[in-house]
C-alpha atoms as one frame of an Amber mdcrd trajectory, in Angstrom:
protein
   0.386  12.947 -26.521   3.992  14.200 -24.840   4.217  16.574 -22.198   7.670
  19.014 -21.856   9.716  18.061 -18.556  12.470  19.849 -16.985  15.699  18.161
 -16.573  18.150  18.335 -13.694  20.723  20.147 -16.161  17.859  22.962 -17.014
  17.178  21.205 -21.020  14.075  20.063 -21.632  13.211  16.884 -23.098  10.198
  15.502 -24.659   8.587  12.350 -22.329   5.867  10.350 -23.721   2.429  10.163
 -21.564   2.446   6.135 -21.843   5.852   6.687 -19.812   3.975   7.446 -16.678
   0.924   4.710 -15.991  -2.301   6.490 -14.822  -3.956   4.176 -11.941  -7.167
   3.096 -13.031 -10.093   2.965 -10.162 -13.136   1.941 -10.504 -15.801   4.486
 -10.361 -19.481   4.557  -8.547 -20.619   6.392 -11.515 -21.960   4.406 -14.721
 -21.772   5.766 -18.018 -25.047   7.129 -19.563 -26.607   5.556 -22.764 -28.088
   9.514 -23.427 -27.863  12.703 -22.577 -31.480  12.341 -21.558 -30.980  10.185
 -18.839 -28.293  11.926 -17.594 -30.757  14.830 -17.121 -33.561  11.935 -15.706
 -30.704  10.725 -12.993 -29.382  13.822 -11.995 -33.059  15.042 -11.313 -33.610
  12.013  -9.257 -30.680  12.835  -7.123 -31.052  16.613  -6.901 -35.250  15.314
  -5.501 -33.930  12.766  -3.470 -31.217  14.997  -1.478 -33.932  17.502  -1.027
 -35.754  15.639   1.078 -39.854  14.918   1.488 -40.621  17.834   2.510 -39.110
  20.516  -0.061 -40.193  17.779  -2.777 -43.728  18.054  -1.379 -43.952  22.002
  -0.767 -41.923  23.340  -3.206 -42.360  20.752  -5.201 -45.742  20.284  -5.543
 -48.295  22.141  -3.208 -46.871  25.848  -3.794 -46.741  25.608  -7.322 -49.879
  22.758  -8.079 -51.948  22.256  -5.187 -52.261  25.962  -4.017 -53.067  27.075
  -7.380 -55.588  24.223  -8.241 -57.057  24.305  -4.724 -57.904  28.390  -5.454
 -58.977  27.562  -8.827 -61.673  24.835  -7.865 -63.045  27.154  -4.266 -63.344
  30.083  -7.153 -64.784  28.273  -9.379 -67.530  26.365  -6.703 -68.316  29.915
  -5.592 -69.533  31.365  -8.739 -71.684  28.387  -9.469 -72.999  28.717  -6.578
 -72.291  31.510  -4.703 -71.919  29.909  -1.681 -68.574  30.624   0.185 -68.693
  27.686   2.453 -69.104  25.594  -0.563 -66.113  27.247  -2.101 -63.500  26.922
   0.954 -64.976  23.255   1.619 -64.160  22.321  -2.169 -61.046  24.578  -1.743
 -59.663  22.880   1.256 -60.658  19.042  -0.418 -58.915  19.811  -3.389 -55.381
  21.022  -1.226 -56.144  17.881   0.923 -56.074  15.557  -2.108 -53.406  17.322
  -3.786 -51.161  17.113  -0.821 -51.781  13.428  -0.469 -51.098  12.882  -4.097
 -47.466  14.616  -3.443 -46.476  12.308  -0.753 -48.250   9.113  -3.000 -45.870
  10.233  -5.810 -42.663  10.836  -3.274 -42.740   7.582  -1.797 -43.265   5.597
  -5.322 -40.312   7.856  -6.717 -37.985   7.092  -3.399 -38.727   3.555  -3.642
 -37.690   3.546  -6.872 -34.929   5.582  -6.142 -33.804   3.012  -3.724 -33.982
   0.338  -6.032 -32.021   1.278  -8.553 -29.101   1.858  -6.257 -29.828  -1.474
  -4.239 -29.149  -3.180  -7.258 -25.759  -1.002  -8.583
């Protein structure tokens, strides 16, 4: 590769790339194997800077728990027709969802943490 540079006199002259030394520095980056993991590690970090919170809510509750939790007091009531039942299964079912969501956060940030412990 050669680049075009302008000379004092106003000619142009043709300087080779390997003329001028690029400075290597070493990057916190590593290369990926696949494109897949890319995806898998720049998931990780786009969770992680989120936070708990938006990981748990918007996460997982709004879109899983909420529904699931409606689902199950729904389905309780027309078996039984009761709607205590229903809003006592409806509120275990949120109650176990949202502690599943913070189970899964804190496995996925100490893992998180642990792979860049090690790098």
């Amino acid at each position: 590769m050669t680049e075009l540079t302008d000379v004092d006199d106003g000619m142009t002259t043709d300087v080779s790339v390997a003329m001028w030394p690029r400075t290597v520095h070493r990057t916190a980056l590593r290369p990926a194997t696949s494109r897949r993991e890319l995806h898998t590690t720049a998931r990780a970090e786009a969770r992680h800077t989120r936070g708990r919170n938006a990981f748990i809510w918007r996460g997982r509750m709004i879109p899983l728990g909420v529904p699931l939790a409606a689902g199950a007091g729904l389905f309780a009531w027309r078996r039984r027709g009761s709607s205590r039942e229903a809003l006592g299964v409806a509120l275990a079912v949120a109650a176990l969802s949202y502690l599943e969501a913070r189970a899964e956060w804190s496995v996925r940030r100490r893992a998180y943490r642990r792979r860049h412990d090690i790098e």
